[in-house]
The first five atom37 places (N, CA, C, CB, O) and aatype in JSON, in Angstrom:
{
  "aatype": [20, 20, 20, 20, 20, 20, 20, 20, 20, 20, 20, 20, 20, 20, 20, 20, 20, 20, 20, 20, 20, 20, 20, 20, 20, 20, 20, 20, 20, 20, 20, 20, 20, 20, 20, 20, 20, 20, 20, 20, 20, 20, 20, 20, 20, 20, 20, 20, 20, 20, 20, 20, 20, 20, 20, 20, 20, 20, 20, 20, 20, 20, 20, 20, 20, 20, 20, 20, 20, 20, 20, 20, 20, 20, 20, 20, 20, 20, 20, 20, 20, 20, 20, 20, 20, 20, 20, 20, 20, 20, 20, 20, 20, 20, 20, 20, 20, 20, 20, 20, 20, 20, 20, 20, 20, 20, 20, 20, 20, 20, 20, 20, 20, 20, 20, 20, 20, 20, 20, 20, 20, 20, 20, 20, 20, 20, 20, 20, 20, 20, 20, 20, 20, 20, 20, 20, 20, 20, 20, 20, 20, 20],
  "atom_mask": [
    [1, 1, 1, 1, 1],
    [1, 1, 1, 1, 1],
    [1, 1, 1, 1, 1],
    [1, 1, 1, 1, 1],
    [1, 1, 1, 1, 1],
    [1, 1, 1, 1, 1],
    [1, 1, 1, 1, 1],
    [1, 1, 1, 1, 1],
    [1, 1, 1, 1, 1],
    [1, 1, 1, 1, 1],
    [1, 1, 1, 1, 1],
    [1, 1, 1, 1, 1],
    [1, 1, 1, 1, 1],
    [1, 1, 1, 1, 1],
    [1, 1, 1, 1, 1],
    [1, 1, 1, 1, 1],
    [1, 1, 1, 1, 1],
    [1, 1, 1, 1, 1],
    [1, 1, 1, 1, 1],
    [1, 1, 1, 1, 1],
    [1, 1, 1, 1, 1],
    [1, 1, 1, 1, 1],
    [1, 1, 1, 1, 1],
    [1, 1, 1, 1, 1],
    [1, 1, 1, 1, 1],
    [1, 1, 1, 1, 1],
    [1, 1, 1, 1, 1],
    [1, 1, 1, 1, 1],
    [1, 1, 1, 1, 1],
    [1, 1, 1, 1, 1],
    [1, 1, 1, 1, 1],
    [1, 1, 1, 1, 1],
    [1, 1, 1, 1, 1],
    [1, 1, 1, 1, 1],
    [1, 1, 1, 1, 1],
    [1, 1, 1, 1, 1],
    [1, 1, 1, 1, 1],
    [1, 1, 1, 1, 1],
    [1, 1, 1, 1, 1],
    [1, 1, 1, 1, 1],
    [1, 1, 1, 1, 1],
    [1, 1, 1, 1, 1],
    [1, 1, 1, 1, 1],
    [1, 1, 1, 1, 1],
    [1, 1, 1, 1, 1],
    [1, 1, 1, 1, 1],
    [1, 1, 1, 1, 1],
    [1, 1, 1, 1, 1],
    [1, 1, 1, 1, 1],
    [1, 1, 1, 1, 1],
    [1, 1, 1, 1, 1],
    [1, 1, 1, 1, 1],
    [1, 1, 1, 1, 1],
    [1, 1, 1, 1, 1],
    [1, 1, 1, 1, 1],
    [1, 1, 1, 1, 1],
    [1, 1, 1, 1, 1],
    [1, 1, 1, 1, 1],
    [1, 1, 1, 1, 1],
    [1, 1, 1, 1, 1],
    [1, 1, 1, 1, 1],
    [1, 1, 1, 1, 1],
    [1, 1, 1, 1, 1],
    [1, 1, 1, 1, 1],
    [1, 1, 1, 1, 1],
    [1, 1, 1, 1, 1],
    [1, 1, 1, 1, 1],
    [1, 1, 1, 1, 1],
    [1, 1, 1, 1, 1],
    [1, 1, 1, 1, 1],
    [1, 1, 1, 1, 1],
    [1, 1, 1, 1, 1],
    [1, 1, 1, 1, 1],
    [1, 1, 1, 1, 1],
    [1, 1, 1, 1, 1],
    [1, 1, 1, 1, 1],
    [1, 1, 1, 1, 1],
    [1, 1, 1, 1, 1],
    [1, 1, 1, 1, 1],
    [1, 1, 1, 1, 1],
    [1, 1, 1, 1, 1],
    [1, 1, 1, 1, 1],
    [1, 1, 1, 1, 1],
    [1, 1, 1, 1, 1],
    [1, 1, 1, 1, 1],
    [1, 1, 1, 1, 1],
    [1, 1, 1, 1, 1],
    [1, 1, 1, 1, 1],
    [1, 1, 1, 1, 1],
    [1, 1, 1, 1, 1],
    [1, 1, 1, 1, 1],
    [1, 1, 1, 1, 1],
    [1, 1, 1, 1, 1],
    [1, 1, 1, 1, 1],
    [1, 1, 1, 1, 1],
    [1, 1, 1, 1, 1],
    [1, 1, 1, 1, 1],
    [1, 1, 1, 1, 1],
    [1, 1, 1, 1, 1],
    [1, 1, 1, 1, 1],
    [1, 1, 1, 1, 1],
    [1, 1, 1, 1, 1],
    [1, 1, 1, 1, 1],
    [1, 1, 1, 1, 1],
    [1, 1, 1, 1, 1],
    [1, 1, 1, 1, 1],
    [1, 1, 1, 1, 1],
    [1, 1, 1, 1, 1],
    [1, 1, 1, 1, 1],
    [1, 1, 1, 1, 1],
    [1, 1, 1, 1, 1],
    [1, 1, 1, 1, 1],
    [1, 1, 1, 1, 1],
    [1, 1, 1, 1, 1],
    [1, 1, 1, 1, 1],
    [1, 1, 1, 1, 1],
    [1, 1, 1, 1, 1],
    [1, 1, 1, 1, 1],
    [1, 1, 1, 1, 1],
    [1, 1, 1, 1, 1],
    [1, 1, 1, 1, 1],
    [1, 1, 1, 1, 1],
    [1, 1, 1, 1, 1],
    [1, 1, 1, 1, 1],
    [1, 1, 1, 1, 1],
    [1, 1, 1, 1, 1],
    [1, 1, 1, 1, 1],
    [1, 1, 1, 1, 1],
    [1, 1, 1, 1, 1],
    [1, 1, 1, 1, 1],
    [1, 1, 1, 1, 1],
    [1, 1, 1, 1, 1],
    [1, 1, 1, 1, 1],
    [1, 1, 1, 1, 1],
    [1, 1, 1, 1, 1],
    [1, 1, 1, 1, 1],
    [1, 1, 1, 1, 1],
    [1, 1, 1, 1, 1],
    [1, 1, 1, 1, 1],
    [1, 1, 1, 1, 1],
    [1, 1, 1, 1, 1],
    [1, 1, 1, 1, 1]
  ],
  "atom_positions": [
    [[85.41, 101.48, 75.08], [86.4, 100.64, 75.75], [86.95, 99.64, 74.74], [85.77, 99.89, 76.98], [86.06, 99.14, 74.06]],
    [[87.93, 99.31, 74.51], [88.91, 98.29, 73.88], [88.93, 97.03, 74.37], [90.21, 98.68, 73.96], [89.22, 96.71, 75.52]],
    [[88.47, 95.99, 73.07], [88.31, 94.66, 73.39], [89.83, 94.37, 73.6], [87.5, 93.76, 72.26], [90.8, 94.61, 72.88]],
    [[89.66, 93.58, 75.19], [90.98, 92.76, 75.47], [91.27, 91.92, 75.14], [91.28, 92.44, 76.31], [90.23, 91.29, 74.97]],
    [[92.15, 91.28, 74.85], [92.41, 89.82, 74.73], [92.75, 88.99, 75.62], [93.18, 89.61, 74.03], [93.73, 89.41, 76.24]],
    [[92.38, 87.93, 76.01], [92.18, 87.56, 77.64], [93.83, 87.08, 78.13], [90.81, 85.97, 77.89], [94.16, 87.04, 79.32]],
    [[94.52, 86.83, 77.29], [96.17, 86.58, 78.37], [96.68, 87.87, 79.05], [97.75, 86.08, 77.29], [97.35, 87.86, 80.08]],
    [[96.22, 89.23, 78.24], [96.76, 89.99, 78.95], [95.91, 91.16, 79.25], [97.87, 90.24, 78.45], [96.14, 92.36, 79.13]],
    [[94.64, 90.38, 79.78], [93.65, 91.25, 80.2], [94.02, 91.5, 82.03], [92.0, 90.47, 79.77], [93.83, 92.5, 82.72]],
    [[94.38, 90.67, 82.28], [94.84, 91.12, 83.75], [96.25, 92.21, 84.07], [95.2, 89.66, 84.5], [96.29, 93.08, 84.94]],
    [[97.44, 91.84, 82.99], [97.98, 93.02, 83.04], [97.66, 94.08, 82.85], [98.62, 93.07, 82.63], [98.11, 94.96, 83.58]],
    [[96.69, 94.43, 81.72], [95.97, 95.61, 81.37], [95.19, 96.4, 82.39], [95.12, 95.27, 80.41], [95.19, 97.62, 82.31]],
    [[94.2, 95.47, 83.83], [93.48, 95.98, 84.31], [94.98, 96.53, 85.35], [92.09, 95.13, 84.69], [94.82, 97.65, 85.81]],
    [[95.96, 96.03, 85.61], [96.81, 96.37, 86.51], [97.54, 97.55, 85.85], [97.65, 95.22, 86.94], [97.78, 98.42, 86.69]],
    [[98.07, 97.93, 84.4], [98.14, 98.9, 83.96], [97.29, 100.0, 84.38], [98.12, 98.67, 82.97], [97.73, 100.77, 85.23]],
    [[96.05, 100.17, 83.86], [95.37, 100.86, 84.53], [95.11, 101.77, 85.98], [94.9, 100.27, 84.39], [94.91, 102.96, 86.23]],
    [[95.28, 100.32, 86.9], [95.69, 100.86, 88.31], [96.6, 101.71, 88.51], [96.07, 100.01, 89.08], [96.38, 102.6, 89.34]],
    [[98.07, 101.66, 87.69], [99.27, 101.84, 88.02], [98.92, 103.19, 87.3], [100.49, 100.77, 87.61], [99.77, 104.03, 87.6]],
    [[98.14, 103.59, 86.61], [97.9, 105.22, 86.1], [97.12, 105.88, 87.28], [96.87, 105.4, 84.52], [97.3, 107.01, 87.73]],
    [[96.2, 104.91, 87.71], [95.46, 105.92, 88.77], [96.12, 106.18, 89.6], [94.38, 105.59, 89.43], [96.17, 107.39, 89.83]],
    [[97.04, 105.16, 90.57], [98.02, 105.44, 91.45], [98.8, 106.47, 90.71], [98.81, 104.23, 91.89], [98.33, 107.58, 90.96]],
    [[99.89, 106.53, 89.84], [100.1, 107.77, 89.84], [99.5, 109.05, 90.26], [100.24, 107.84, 89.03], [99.88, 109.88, 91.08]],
    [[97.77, 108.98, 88.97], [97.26, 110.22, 89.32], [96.89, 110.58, 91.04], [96.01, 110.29, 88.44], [96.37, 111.66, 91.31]],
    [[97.1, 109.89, 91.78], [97.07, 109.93, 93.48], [98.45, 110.18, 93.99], [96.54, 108.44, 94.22], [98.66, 110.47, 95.17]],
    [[99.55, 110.05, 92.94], [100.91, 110.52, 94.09], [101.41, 109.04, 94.71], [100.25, 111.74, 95.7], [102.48, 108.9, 95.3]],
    [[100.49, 108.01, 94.49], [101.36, 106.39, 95.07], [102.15, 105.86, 94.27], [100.5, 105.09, 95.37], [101.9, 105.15, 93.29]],
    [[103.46, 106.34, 94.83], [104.27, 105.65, 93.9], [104.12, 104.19, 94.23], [105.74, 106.13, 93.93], [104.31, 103.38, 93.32]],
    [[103.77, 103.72, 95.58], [104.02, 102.52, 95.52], [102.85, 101.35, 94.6], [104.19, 102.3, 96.98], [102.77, 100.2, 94.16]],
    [[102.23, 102.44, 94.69], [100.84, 101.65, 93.91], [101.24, 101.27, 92.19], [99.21, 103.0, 93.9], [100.63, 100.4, 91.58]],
    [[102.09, 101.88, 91.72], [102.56, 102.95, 90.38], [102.76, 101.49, 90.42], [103.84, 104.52, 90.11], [101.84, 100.7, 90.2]],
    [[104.15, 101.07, 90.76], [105.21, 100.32, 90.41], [105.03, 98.69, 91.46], [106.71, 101.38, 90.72], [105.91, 97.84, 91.62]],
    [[103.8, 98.67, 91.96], [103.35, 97.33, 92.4], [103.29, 95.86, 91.52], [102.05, 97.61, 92.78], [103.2, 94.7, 91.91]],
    [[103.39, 96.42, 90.24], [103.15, 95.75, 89.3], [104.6, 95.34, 88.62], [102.2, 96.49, 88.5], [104.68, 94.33, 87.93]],
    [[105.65, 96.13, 88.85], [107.34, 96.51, 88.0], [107.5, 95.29, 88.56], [108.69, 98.02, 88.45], [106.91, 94.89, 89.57]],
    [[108.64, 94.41, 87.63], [109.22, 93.57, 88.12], [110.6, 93.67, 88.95], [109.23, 92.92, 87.24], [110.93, 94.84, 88.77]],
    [[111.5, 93.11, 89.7], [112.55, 93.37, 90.27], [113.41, 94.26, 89.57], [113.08, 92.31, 90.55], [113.83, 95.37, 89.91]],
    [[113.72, 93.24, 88.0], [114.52, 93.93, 86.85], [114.09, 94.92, 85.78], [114.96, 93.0, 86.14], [114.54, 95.02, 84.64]],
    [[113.01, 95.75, 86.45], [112.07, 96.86, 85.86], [113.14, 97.58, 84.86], [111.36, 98.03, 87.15], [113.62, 98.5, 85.52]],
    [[113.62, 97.56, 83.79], [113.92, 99.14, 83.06], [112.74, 100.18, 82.32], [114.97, 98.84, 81.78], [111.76, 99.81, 81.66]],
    [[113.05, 101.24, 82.55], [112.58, 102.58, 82.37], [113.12, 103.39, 81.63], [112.51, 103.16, 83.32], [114.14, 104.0, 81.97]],
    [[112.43, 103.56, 80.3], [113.3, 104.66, 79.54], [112.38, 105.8, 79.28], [113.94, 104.14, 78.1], [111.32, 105.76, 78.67]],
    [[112.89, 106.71, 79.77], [112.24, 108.33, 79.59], [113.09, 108.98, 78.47], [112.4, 109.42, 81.16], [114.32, 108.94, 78.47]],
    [[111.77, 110.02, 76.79], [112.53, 110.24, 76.56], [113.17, 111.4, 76.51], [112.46, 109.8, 76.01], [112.68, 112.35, 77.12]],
    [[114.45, 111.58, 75.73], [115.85, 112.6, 75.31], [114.99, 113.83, 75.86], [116.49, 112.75, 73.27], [115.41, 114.35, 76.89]],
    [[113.87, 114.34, 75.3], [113.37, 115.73, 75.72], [112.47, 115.54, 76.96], [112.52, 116.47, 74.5], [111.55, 116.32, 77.2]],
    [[112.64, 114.88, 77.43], [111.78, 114.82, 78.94], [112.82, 115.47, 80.26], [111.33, 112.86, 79.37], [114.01, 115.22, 80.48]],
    [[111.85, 116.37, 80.99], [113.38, 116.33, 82.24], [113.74, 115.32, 82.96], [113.34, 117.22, 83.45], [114.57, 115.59, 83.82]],
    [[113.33, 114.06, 82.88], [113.83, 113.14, 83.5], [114.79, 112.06, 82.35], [112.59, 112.5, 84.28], [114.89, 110.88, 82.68]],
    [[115.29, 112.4, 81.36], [115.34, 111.74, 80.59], [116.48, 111.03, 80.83], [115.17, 112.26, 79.61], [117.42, 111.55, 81.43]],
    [[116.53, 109.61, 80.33], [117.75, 108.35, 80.43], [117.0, 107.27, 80.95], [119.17, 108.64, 81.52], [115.78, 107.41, 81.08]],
    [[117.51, 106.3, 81.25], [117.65, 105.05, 81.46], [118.11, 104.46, 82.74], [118.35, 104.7, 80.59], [119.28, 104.32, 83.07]],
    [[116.43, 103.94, 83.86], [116.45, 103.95, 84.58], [116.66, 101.99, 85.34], [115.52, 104.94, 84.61], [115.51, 101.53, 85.34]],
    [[117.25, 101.34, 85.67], [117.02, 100.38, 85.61], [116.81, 99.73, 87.44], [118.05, 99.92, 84.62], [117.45, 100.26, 88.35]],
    [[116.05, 98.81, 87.64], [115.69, 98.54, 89.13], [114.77, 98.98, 89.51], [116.43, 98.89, 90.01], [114.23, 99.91, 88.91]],
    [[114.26, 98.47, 90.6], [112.96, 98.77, 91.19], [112.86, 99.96, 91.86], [112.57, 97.84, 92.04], [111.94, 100.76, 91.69]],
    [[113.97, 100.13, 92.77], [114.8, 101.6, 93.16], [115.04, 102.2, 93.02], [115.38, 102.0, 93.37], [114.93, 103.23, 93.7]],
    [[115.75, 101.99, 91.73], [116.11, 103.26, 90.99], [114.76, 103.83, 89.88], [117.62, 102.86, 90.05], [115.03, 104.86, 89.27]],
    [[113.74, 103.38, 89.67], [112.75, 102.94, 88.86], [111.86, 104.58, 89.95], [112.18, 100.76, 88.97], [111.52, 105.74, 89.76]],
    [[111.9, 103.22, 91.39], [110.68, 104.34, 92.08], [111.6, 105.45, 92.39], [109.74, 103.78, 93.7], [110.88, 106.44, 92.54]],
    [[112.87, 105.78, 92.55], [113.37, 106.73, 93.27], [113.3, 108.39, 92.23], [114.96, 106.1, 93.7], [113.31, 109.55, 92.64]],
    [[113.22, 107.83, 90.77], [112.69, 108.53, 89.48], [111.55, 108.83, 89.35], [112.83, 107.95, 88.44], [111.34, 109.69, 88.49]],
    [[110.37, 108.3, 90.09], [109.42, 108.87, 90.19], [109.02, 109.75, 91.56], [108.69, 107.99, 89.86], [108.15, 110.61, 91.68]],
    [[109.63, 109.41, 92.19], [109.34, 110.56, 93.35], [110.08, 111.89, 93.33], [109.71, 109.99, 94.73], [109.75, 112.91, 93.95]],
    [[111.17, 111.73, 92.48], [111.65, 113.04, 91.78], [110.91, 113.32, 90.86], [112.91, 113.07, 91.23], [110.86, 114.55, 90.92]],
    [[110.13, 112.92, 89.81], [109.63, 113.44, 89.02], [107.83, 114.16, 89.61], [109.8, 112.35, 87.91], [107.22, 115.08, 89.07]],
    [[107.43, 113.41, 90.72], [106.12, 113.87, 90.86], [106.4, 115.02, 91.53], [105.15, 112.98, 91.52], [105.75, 116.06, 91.43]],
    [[107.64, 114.79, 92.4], [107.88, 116.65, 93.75], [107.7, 117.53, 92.14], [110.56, 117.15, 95.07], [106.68, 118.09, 92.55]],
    [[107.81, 117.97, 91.01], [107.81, 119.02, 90.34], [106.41, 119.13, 90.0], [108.72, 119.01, 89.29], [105.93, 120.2, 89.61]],
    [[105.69, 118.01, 90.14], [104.22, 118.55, 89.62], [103.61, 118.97, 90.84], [103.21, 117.4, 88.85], [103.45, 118.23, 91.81]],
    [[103.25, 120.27, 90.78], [102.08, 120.93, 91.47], [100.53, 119.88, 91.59], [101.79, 122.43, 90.48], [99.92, 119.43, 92.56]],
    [[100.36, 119.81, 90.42], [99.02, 119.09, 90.26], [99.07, 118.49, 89.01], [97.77, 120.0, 90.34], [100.01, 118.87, 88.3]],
    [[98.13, 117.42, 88.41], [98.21, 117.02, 87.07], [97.63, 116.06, 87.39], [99.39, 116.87, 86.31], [97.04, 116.0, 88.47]],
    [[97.69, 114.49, 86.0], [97.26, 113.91, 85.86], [97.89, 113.07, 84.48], [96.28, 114.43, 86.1], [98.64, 113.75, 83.77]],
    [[97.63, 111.55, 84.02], [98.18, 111.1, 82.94], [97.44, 110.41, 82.72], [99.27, 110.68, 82.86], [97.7, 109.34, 83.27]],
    [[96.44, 110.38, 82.1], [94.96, 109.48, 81.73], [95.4, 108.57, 80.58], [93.47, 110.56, 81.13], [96.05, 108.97, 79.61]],
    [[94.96, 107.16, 80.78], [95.49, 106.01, 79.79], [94.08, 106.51, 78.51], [95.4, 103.89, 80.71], [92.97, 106.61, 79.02]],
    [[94.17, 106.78, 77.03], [93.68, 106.97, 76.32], [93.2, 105.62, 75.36], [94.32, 107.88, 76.0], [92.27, 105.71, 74.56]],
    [[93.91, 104.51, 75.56], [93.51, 103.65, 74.15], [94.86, 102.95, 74.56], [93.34, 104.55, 72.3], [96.03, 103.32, 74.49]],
    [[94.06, 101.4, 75.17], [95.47, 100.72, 75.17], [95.54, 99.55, 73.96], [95.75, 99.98, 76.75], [94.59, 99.28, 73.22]],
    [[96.33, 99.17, 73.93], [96.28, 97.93, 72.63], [97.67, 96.62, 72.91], [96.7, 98.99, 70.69], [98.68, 96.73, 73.61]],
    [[97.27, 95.58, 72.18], [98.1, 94.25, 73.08], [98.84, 94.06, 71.76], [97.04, 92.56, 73.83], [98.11, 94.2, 70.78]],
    [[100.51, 93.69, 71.43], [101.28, 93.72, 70.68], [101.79, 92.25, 71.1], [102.07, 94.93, 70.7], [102.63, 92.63, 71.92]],
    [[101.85, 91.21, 71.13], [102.74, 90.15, 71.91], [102.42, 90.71, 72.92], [104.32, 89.91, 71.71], [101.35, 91.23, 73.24]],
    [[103.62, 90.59, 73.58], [103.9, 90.81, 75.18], [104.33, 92.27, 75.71], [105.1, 89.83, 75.62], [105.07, 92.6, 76.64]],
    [[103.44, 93.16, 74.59], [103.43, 94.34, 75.28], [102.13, 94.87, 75.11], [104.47, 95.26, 74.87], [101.16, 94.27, 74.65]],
    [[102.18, 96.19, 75.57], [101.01, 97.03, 75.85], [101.48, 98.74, 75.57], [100.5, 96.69, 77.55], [102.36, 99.5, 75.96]],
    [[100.23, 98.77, 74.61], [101.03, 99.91, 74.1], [100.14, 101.02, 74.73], [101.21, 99.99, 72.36], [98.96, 100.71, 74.6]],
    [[100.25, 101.83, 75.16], [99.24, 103.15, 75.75], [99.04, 104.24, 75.28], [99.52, 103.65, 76.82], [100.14, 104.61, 74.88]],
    [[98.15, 105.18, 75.03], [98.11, 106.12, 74.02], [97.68, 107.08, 75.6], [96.89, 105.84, 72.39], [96.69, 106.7, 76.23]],
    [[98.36, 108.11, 76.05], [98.31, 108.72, 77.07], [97.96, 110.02, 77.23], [99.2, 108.58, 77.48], [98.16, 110.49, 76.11]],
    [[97.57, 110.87, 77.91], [96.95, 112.36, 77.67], [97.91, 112.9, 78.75], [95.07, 112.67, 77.97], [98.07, 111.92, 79.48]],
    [[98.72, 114.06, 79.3], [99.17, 114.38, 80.02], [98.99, 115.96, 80.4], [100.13, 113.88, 79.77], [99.39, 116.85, 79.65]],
    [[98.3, 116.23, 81.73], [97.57, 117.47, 82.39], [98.63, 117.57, 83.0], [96.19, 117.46, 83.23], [98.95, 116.5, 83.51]],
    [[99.6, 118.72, 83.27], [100.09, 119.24, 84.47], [100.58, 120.84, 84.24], [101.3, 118.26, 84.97], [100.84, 121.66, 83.36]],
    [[100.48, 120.61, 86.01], [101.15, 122.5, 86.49], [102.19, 121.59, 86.91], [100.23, 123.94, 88.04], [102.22, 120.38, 87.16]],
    [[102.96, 122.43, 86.93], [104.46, 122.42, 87.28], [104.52, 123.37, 88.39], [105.47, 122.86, 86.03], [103.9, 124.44, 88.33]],
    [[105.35, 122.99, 89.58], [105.76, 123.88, 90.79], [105.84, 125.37, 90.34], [107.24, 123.41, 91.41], [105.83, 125.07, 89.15]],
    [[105.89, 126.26, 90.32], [106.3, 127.95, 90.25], [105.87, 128.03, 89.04], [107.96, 128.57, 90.41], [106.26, 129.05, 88.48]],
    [[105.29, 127.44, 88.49], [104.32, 127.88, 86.9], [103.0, 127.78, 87.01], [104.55, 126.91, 85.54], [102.24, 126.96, 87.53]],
    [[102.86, 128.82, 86.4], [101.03, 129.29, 86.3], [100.36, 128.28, 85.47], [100.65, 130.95, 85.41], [99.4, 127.56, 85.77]],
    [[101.09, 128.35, 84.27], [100.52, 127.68, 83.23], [100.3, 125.75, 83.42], [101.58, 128.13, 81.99], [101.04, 124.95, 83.99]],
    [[98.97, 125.51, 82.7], [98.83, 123.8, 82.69], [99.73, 123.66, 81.03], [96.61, 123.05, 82.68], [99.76, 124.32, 79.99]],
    [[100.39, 122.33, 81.58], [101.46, 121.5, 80.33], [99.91, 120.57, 79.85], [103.35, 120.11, 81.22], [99.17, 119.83, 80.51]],
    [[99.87, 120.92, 78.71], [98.93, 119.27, 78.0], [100.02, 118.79, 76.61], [96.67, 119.81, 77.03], [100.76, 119.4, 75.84]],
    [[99.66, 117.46, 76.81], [100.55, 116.39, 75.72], [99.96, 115.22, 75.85], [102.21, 116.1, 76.0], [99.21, 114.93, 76.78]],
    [[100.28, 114.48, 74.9], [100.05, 113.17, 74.45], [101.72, 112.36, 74.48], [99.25, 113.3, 72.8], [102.78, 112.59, 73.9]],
    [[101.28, 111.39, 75.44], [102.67, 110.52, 75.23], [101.76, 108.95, 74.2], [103.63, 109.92, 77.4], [100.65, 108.87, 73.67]],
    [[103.08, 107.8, 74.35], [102.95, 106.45, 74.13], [103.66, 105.48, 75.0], [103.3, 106.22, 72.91], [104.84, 105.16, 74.86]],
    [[103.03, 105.15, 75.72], [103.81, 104.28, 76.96], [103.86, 103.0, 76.28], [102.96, 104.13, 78.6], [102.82, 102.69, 75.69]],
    [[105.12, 101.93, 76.2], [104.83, 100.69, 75.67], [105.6, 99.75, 77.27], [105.71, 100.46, 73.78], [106.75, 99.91, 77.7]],
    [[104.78, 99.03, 77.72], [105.0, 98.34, 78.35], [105.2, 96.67, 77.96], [104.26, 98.73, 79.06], [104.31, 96.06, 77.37]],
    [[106.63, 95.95, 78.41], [106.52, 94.65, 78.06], [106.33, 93.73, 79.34], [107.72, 94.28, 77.25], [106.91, 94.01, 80.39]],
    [[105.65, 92.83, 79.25], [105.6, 91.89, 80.29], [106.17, 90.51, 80.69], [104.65, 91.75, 80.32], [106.29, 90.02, 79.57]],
    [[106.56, 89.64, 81.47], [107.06, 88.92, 81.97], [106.54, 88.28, 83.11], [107.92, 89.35, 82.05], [106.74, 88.77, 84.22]],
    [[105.7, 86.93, 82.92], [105.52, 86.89, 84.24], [104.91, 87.18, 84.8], [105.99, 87.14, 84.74], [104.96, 86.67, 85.92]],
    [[103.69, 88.31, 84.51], [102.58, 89.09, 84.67], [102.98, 90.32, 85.14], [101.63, 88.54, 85.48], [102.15, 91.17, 85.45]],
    [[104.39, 90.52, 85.24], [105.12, 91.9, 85.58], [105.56, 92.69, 84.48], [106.33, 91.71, 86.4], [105.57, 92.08, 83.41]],
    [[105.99, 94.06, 84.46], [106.05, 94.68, 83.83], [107.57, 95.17, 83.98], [105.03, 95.32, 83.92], [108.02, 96.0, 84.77]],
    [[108.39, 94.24, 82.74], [109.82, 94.37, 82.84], [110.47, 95.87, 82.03], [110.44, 92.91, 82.14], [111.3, 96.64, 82.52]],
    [[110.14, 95.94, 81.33], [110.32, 97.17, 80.58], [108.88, 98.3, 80.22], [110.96, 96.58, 79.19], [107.68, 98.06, 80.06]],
    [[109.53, 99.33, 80.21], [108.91, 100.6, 79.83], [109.01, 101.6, 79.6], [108.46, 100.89, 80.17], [109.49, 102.38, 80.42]],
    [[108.6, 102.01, 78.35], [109.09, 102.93, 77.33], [108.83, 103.73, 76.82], [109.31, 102.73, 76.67], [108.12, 103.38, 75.88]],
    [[109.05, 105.24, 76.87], [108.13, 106.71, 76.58], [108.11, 107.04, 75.24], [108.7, 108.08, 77.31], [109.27, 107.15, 74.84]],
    [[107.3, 107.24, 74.36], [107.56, 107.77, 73.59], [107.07, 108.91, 72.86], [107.69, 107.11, 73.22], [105.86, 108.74, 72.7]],
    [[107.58, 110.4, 72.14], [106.7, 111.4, 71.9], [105.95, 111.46, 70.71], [107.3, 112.44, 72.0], [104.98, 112.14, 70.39]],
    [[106.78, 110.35, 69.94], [105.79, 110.01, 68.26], [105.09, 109.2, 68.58], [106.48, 109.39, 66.8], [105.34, 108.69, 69.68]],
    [[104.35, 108.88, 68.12], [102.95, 107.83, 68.48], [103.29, 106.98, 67.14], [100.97, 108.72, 68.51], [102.68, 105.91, 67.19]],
    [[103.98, 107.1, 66.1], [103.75, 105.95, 65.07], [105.26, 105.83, 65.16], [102.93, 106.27, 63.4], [105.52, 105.03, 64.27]],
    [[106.41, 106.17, 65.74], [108.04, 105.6, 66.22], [107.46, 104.4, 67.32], [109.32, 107.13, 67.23], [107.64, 103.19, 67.22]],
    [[106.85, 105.0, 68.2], [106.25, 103.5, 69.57], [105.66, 102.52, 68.54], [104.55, 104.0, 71.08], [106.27, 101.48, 68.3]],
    [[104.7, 102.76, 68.02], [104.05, 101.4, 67.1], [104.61, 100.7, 66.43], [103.23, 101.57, 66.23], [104.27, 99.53, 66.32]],
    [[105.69, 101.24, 65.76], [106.57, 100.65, 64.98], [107.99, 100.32, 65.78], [106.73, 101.56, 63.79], [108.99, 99.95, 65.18]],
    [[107.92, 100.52, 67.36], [108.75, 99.97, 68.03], [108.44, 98.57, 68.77], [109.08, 100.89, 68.78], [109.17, 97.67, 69.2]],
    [[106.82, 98.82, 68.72], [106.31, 97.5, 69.26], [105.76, 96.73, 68.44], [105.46, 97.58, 70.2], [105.2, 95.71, 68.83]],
    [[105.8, 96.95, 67.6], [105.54, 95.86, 66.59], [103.88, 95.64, 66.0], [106.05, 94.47, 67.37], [103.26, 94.63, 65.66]],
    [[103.45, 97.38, 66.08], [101.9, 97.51, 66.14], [101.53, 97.14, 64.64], [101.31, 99.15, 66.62], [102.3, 97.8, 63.95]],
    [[100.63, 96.32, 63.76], [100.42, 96.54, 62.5], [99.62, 97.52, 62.44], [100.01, 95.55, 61.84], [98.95, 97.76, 63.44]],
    [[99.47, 98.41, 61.15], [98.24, 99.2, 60.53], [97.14, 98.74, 61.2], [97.99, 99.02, 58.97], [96.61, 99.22, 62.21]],
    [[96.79, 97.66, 60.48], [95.57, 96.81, 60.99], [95.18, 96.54, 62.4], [95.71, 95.6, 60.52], [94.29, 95.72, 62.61]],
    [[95.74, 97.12, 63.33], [95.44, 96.86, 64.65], [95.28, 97.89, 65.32], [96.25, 96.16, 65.23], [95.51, 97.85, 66.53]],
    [[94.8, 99.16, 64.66], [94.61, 100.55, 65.15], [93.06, 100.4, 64.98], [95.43, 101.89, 64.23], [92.4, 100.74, 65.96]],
    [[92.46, 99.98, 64.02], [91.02, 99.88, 63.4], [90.12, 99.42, 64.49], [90.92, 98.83, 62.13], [88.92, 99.25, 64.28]]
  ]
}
């Protein structure tokens, strides 16, 4: 487990939540945490990909995106505190509707906070483009 740092040890445990709720299908649980002015960026090669902004439009993107998963899962791997974000190192299990086959991947979720809410959030498929988007040093992987 990853030592927290205590200002944003409570967002972190609410991060957390907001993965399990996913892995349960609650969106509302997901995005309990989003702030009003939530943006969402999914990326270029994702099928949901663009730029989602609002709480509405935020959850209305995820209930389109979960109807395609059959089954799955997105397990938080290694989170880490940047300023006022949170960077997530993510594992991703899924079947897809009319496919046999399980999808596995690794994303990087960087979440920024506000407020104890989570105003922005941000996908990414390189893991050292996110670090160097959030402002991760070398030294803070160790």
């Amino acid at each position: 487990m990853d030592e927290l740092t205590q200002p944003l040890a409570t967002e972190i445990e609410r991060l957390r939540e907001a993965y399990a709720a996913l892995n349960r299908n609650d969106i509302d649980g997901v995005i309990s945490s989003f702030d009003a002015s939530i943006e969402r960026v999914e990326p270029a090669d994702f099928p949901g990909a663009g730029t989602y902004r609002g709480l509405d439009a935020v959850k209305a993107h995820f209930v389109k995106a979960r109807e395609s998963w059959a089954e799955g899962t997105c397990e938080p791997q290694r989170l880490l505190v940047s300023g006022d974000r949170v960077v997530v190192f993510a594992h991703v299990h899924v079947k897809l509707k009319n496919e046999a086959e399980w999808r596995d991947g690794d994303v990087t979720d960087v979440f920024t906070f506000r407020n104890g809410k989570v105003v922005y959030w941000r996908t990414f498929t390189d893991r050292q483009q996110a670090l160097e988007w959030a402002g991760v040093e070398p030294s803070d992987l160790s």
